[in-house]
Every structure is written in structure tokens, then in C-alpha cells.
PQR file with spaces between the fields and no chain letter, atoms N, CA, C, O and H, PARSE charges and radii, in Angstrom:
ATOM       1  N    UNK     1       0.846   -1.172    0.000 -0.4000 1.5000
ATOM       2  CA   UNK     1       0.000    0.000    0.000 -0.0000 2.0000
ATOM       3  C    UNK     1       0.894    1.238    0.000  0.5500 1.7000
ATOM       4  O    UNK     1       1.889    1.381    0.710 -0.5500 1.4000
ATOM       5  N    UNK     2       0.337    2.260   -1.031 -0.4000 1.5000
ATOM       6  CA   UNK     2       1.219    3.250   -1.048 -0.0000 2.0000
ATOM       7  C    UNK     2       0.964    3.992    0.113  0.5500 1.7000
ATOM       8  O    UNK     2      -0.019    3.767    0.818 -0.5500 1.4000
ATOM       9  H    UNK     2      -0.471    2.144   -1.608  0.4000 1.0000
ATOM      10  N    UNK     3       1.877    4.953    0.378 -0.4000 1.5000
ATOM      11  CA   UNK     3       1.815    6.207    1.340 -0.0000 2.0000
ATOM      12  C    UNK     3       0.524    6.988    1.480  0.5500 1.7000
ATOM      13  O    UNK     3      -0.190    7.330    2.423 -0.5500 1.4000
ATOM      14  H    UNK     3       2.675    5.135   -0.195  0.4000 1.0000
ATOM      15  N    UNK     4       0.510    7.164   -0.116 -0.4000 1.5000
ATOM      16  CA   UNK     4      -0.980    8.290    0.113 -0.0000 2.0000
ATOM      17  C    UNK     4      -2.211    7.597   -0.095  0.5500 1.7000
ATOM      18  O    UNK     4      -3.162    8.375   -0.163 -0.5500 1.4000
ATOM      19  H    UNK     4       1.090    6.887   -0.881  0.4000 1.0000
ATOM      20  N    UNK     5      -2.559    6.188   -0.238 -0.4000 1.5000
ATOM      21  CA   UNK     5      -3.111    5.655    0.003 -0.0000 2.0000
ATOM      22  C    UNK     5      -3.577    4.730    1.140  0.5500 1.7000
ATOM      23  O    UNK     5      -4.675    4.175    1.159 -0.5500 1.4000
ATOM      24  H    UNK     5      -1.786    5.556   -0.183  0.4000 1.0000
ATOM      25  N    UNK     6      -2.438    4.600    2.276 -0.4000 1.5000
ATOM      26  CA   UNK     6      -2.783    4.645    3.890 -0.0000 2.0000
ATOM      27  C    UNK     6      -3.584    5.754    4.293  0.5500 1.7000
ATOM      28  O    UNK     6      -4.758    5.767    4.666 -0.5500 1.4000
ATOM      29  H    UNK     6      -1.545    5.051    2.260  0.4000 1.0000
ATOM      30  N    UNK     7      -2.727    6.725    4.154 -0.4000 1.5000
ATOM      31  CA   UNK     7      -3.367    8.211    4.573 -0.0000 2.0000
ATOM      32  C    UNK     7      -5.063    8.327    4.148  0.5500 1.7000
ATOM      33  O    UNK     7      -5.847    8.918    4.891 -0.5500 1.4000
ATOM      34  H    UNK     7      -1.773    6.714    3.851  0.4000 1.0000
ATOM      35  N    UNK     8      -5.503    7.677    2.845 -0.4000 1.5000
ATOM      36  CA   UNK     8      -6.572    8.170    2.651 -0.0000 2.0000
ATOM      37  C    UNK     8      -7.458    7.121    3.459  0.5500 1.7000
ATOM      38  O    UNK     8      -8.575    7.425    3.876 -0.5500 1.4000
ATOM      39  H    UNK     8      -4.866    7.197    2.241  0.4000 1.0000
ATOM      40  N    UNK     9      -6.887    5.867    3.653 -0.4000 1.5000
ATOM      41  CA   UNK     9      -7.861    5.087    4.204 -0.0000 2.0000
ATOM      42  C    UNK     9      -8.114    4.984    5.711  0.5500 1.7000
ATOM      43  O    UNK     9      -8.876    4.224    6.308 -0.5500 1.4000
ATOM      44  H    UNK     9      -5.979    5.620    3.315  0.4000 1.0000
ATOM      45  N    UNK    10      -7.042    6.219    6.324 -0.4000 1.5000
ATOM      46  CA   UNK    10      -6.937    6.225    7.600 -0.0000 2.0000
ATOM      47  C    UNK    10      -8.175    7.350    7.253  0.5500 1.7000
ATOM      48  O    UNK    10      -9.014    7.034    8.096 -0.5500 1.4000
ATOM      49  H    UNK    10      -6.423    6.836    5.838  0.4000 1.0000
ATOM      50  N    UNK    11      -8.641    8.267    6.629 -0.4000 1.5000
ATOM      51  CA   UNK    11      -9.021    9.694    7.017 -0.0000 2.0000
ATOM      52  C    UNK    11     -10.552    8.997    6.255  0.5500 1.7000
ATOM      53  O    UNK    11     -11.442    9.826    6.441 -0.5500 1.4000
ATOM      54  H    UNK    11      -7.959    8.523    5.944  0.4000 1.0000
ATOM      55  N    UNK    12     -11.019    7.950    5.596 -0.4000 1.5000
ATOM      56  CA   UNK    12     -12.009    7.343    5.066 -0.0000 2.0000
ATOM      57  C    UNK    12     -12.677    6.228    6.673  0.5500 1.7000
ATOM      58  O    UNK    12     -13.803    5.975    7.102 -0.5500 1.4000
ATOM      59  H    UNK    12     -10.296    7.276    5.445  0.4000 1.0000
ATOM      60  N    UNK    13     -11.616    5.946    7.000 -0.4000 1.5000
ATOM      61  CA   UNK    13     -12.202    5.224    8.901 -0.0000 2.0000
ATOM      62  C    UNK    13     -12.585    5.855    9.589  0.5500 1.7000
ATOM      63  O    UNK    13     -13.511    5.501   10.319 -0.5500 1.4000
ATOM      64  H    UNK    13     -10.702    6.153    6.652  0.4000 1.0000
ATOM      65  N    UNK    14     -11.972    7.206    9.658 -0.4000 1.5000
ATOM      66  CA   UNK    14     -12.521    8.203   10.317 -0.0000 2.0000
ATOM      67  C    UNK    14     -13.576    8.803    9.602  0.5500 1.7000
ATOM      68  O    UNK    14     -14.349    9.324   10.406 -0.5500 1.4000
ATOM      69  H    UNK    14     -11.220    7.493    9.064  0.4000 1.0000
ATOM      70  N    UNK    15     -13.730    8.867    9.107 -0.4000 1.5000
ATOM      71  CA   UNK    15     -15.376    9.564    8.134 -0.0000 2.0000
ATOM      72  C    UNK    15     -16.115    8.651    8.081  0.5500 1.7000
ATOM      73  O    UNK    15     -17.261    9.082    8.210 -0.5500 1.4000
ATOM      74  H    UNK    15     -13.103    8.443    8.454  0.4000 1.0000
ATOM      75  N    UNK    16     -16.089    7.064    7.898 -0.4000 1.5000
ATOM      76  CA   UNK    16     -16.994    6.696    8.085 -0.0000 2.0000
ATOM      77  C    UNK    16     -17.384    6.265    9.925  0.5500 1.7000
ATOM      78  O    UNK    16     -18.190    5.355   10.114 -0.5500 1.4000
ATOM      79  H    UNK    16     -15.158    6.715    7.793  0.4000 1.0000
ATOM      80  N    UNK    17     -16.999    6.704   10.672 -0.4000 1.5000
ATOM      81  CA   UNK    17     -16.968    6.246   12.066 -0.0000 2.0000
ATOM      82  C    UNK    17     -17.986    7.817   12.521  0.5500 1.7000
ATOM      83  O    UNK    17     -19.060    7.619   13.090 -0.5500 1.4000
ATOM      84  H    UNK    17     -16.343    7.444   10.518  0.4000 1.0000
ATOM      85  N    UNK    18     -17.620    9.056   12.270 -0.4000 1.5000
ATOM      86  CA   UNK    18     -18.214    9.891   11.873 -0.0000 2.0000
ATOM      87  C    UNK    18     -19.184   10.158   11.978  0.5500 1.7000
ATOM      88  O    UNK    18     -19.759   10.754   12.889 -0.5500 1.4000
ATOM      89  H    UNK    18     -16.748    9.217   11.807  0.4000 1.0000
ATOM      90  N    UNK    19     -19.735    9.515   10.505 -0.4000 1.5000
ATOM      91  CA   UNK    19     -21.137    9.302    9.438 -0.0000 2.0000
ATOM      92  C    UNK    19     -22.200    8.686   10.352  0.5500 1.7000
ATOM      93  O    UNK    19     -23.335    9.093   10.604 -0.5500 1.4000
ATOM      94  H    UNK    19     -19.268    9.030    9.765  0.4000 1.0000
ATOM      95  N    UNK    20     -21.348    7.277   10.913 -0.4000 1.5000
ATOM      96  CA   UNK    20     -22.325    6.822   11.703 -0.0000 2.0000
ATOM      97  C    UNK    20     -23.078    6.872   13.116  0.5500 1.7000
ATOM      98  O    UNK    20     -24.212    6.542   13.462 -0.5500 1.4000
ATOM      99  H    UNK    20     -20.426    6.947   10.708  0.4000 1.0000
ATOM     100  N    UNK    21     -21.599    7.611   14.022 -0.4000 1.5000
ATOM     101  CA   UNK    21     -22.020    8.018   15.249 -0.0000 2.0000
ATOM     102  C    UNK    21     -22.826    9.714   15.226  0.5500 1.7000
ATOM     103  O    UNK    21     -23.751   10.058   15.962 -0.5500 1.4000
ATOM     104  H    UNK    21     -20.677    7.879   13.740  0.4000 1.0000
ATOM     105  N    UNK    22     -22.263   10.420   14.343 -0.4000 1.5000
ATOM     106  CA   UNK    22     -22.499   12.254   14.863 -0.0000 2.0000
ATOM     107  C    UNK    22     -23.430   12.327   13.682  0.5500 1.7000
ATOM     108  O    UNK    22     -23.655   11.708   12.643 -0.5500 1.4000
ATOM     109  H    UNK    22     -21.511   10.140   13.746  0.4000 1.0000
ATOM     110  N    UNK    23     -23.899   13.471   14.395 -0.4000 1.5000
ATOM     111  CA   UNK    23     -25.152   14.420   13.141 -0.0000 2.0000
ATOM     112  C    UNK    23     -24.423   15.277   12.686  0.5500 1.7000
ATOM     113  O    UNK    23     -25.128   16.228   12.350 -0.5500 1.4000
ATOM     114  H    UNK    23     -23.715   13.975   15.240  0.4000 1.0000
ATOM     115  N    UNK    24     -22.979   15.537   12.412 -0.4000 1.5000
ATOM     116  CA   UNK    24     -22.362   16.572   11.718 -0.0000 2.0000
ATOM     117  C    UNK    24     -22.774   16.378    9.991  0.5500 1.7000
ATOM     118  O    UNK    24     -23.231   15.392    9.412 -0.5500 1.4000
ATOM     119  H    UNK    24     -22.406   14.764   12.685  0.4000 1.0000
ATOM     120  N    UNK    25     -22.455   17.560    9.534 -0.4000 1.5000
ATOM     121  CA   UNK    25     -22.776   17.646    7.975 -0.0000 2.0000
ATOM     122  C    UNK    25     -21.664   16.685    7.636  0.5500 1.7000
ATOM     123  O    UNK    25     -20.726   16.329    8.349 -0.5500 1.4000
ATOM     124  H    UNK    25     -22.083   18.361   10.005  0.4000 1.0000
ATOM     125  N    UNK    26     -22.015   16.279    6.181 -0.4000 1.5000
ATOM     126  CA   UNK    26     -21.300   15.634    5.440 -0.0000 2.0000
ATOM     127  C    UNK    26     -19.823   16.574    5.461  0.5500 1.7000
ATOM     128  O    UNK    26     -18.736   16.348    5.993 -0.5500 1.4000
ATOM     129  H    UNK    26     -22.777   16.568    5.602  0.4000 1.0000
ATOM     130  N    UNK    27     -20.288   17.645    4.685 -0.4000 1.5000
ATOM     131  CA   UNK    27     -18.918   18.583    4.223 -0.0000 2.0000
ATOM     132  C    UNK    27     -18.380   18.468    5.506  0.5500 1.7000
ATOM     133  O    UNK    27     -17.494   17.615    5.571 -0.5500 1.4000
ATOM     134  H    UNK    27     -21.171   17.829    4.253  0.4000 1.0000
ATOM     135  N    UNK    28     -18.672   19.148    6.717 -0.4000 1.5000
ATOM     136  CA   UNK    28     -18.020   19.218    7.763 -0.0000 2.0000
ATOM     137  C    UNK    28     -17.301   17.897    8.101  0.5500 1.7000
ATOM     138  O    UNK    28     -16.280   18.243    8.696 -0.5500 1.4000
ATOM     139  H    UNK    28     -19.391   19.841    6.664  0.4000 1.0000
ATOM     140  N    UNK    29     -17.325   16.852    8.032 -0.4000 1.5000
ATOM     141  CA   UNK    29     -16.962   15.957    8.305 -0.0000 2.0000
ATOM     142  C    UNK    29     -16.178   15.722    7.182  0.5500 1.7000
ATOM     143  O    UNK    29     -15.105   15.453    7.724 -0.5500 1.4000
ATOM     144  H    UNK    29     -18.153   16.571    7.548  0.4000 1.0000
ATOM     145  N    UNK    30     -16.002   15.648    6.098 -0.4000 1.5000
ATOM     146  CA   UNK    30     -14.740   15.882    5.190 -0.0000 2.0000
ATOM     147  C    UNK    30     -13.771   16.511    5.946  0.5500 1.7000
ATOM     148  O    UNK    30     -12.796   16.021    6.515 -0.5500 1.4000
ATOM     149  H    UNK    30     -16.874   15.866    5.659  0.4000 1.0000
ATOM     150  N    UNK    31     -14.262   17.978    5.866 -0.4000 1.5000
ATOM     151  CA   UNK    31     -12.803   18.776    6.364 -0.0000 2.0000
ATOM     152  C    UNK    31     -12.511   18.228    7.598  0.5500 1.7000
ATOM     153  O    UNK    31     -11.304   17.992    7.550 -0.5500 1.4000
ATOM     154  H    UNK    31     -15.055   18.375    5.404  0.4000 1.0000
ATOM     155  N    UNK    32     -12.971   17.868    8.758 -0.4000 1.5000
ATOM     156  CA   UNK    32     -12.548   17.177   10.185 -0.0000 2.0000
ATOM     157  C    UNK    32     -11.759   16.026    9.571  0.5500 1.7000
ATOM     158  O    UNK    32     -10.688   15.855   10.153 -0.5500 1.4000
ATOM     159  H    UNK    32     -13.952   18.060    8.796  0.4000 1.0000
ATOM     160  N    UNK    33     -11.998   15.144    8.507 -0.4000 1.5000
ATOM     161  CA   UNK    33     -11.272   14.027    8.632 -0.0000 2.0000
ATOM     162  C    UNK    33      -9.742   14.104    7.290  0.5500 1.7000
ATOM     163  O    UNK    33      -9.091   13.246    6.694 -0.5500 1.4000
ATOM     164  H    UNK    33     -12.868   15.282    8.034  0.4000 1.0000
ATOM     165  N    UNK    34      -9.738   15.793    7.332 -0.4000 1.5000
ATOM     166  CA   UNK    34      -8.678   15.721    6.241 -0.0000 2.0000
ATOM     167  C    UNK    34      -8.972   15.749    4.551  0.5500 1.7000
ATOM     168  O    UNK    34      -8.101   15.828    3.684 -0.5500 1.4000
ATOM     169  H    UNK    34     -10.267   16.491    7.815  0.4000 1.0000
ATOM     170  N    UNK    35      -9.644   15.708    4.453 -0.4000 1.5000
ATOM     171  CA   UNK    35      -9.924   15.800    3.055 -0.0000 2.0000
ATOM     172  C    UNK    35      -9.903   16.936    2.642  0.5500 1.7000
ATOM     173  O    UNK    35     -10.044   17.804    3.504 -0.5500 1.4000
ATOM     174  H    UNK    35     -10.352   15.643    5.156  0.4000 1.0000
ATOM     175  N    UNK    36      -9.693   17.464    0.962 -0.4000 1.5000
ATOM     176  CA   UNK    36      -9.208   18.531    0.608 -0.0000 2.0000
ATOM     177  C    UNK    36     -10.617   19.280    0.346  0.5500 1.7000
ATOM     178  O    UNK    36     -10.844   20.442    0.682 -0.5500 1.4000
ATOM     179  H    UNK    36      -9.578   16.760    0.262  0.4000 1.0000
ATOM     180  N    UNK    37     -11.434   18.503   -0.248 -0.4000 1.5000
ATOM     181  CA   UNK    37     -12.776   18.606   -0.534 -0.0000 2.0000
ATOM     182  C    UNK    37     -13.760   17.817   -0.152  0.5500 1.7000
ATOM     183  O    UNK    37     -13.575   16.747    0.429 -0.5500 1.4000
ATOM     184  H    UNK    37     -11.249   17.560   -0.521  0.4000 1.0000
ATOM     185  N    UNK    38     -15.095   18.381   -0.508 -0.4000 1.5000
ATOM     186  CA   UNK    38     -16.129   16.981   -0.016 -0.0000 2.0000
ATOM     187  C    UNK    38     -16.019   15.709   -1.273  0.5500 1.7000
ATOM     188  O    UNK    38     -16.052   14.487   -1.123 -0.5500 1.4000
ATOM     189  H    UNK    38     -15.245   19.250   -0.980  0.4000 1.0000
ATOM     190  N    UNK    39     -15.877   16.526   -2.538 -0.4000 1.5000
ATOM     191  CA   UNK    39     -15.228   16.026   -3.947 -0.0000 2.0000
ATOM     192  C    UNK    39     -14.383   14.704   -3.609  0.5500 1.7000
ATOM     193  O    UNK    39     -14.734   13.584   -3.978 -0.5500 1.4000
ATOM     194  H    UNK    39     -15.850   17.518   -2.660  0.4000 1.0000
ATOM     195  N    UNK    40     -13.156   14.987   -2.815 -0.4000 1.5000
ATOM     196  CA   UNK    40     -12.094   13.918   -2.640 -0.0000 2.0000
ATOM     197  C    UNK    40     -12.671   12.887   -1.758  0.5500 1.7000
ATOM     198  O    UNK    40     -12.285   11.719   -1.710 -0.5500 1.4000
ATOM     199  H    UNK    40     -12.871   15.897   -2.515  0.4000 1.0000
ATOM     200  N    UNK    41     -13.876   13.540   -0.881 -0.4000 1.5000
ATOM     201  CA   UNK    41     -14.466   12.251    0.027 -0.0000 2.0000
ATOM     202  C    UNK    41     -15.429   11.120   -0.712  0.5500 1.7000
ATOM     203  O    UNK    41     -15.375    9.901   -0.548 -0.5500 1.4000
ATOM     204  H    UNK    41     -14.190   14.489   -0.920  0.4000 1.0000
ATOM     205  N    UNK    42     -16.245   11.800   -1.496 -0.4000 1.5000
ATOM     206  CA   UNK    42     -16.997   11.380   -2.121 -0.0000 2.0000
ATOM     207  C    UNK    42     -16.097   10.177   -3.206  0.5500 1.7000
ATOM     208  O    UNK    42     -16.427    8.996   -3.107 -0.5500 1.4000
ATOM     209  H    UNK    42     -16.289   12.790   -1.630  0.4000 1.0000
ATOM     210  N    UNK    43     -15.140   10.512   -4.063 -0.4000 1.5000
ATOM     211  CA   UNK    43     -14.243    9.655   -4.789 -0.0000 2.0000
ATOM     212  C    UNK    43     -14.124    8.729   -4.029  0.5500 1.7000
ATOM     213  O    UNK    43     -14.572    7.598   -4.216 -0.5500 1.4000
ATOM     214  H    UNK    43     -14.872   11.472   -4.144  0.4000 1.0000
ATOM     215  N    UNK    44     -13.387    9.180   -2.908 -0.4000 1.5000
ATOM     216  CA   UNK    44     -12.765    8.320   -1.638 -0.0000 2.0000
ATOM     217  C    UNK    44     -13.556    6.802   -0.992  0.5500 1.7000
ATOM     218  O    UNK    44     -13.105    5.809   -0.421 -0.5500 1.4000
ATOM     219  H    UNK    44     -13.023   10.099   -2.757  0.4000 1.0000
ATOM     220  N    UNK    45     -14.629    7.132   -1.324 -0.4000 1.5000
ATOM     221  CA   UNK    45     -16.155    6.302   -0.845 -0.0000 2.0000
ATOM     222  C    UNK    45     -16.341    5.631   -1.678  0.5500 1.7000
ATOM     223  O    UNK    45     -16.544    4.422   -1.575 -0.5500 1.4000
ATOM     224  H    UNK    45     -14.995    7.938   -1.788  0.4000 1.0000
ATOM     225  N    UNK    46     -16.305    6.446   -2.961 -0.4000 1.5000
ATOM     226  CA   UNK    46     -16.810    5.235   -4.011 -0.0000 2.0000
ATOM     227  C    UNK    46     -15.850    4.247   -4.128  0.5500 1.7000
ATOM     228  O    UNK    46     -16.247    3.085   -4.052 -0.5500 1.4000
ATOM     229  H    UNK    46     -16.140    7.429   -3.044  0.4000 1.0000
ATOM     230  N    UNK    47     -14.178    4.548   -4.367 -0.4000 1.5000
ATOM     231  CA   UNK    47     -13.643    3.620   -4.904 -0.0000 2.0000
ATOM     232  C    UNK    47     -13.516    2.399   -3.454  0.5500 1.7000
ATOM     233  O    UNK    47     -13.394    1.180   -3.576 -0.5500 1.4000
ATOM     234  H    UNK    47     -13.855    5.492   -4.429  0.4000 1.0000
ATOM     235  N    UNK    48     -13.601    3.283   -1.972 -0.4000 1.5000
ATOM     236  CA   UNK    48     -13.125    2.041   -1.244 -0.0000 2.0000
ATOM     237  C    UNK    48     -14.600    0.725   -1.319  0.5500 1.7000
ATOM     238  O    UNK    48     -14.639   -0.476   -1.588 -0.5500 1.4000
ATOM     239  H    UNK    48     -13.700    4.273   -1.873  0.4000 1.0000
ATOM     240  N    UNK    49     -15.733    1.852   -0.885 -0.4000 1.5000
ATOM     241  CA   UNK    49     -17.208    1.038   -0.699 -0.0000 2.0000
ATOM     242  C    UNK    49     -18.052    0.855   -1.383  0.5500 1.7000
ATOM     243  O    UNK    49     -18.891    0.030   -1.020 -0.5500 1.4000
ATOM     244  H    UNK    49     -15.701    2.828   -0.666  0.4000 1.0000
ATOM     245  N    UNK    50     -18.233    1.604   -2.810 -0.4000 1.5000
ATOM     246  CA   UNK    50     -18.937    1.825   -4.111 -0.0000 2.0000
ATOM     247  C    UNK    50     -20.110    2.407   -3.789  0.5500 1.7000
ATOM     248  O    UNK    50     -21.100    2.021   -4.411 -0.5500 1.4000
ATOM     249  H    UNK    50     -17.552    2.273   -3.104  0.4000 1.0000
ATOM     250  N    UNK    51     -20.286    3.540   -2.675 -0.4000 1.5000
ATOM     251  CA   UNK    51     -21.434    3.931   -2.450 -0.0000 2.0000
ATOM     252  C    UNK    51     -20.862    5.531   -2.094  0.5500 1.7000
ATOM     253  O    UNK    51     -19.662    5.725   -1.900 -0.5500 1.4000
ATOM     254  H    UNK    51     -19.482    3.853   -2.170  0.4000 1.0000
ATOM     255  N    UNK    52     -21.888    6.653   -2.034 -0.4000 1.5000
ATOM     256  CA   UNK    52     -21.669    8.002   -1.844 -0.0000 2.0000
ATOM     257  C    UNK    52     -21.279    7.937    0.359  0.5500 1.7000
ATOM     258  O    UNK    52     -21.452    6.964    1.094 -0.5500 1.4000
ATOM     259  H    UNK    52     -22.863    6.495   -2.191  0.4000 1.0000
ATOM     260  N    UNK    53     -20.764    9.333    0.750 -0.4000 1.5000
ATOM     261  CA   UNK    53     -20.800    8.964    1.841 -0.0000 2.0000
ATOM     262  C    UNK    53     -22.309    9.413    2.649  0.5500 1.7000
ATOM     263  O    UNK    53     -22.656    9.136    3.797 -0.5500 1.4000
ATOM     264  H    UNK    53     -20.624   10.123    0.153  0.4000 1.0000
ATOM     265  N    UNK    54     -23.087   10.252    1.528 -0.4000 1.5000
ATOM     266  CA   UNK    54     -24.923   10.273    1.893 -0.0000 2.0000
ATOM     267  C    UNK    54     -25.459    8.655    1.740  0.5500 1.7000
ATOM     268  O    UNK    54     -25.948    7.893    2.574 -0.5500 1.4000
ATOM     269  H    UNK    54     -22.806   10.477    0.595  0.4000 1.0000
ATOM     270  N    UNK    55     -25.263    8.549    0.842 -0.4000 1.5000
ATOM     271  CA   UNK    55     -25.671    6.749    1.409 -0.0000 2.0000
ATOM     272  C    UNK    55     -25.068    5.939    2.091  0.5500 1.7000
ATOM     273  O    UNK    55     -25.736    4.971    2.454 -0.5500 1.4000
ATOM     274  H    UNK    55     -24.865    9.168    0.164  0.4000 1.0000
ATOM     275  N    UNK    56     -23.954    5.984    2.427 -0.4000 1.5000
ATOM     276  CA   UNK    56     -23.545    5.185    3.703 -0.0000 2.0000
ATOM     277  C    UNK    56     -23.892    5.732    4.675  0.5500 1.7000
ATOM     278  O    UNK    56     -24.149    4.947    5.587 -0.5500 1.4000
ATOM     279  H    UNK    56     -23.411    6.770    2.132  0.4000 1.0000
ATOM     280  N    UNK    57     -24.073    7.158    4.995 -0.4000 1.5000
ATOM     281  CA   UNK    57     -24.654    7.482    6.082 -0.0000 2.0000
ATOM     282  C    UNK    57     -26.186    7.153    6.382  0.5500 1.7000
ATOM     283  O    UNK    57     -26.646    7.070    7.521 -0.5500 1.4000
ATOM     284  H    UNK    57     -23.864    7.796    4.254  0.4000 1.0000
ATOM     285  N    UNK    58     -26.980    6.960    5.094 -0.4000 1.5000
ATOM     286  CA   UNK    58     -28.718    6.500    5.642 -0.0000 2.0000
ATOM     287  C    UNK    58     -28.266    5.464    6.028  0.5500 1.7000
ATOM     288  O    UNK    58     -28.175    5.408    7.255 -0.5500 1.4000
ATOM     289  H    UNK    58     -26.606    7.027    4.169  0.4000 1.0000
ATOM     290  N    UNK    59     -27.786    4.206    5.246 -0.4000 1.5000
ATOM     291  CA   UNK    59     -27.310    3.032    5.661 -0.0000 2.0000
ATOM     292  C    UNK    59     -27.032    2.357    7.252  0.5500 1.7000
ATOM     293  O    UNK    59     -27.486    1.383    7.851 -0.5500 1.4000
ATOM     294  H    UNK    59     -27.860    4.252    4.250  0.4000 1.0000
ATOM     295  N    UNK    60     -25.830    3.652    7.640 -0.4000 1.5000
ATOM     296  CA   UNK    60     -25.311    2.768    8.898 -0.0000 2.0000
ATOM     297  C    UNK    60     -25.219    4.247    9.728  0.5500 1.7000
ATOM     298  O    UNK    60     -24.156    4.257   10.349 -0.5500 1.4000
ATOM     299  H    UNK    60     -25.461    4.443    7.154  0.4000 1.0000
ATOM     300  N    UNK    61     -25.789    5.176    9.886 -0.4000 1.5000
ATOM     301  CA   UNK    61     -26.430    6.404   11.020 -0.0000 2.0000
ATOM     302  C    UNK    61     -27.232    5.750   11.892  0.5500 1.7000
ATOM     303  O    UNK    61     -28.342    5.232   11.765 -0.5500 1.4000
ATOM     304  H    UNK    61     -26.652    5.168    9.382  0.4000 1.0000
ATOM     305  N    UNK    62     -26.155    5.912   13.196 -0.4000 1.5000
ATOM     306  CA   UNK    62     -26.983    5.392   15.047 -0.0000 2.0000
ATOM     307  C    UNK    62     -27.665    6.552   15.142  0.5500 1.7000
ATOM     308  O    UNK    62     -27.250    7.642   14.748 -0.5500 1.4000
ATOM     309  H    UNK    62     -25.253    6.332   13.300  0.4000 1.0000
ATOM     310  N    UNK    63     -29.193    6.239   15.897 -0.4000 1.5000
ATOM     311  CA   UNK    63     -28.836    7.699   16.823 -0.0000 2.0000
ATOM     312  C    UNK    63     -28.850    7.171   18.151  0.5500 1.7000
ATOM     313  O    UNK    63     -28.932    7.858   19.169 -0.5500 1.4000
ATOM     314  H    UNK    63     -29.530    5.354   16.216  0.4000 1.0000
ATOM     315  N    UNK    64     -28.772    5.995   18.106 -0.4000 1.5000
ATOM     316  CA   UNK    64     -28.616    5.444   19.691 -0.0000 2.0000
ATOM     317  C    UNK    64     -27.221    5.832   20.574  0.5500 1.7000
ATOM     318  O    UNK    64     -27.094    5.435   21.733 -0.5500 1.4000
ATOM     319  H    UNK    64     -28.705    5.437   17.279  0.4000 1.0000
């Protein structure tokens, strides 16, 4: 695994950990987890999970 591809999958664990515990915005939660854009998160999602990170968030959002 390359360098900048650790990095992204460290800052993609954290966004999706995120997504599922907090009611923060999407965007906001990009920039908290490092991303340059919501753009790069969104890529970021598809290629690891093949889904947007708005649909992983209906998906797997606690509010417990």
C-alpha cells in the first residue's frame, strides 16, 4: 500500500466512524477528517465502498 493511500484510508475510517455516530454535515466531516474537498471524500467512498458517503450514512447512522 502506497503512502498516500494509507493516509486516505486512515481519514475514510474516520469519516466513516463519523457518518455513523455524529449528526455533523457531510462537508463538515470531510474537512474534520482531512480531506481537501467533499469532492475527494466522495471519490474516496466510491472507490473504497462503491457507495456516496450520503448513502452510507442512511445506511449505517446510530442515533442510539
Amino acid at each position: 500500500m502506497t503512502p498516500g493511500r494509507f493516509v486516505e484510508r486512515v481519514r475514510l475510517e474516520a469519516a466513516r466512524r463519523l457518518l455513523e455516530e455524529s449528526a455533523r454535515s457531510v462537508p463538515e466531516i470531510a474537512g474534520a477528517c482531512g480531506f481537501a474537498t467533499l469532492e475527494s471524500m466522495r471519490l474516496a467512498f466510491h472507490r473504497a465502498l462503491g457507495v456516496s458517503p450520503q448513502t452510507y450514512r442512511s445506511r449505517f447512522y446510530s442515533t442510539v
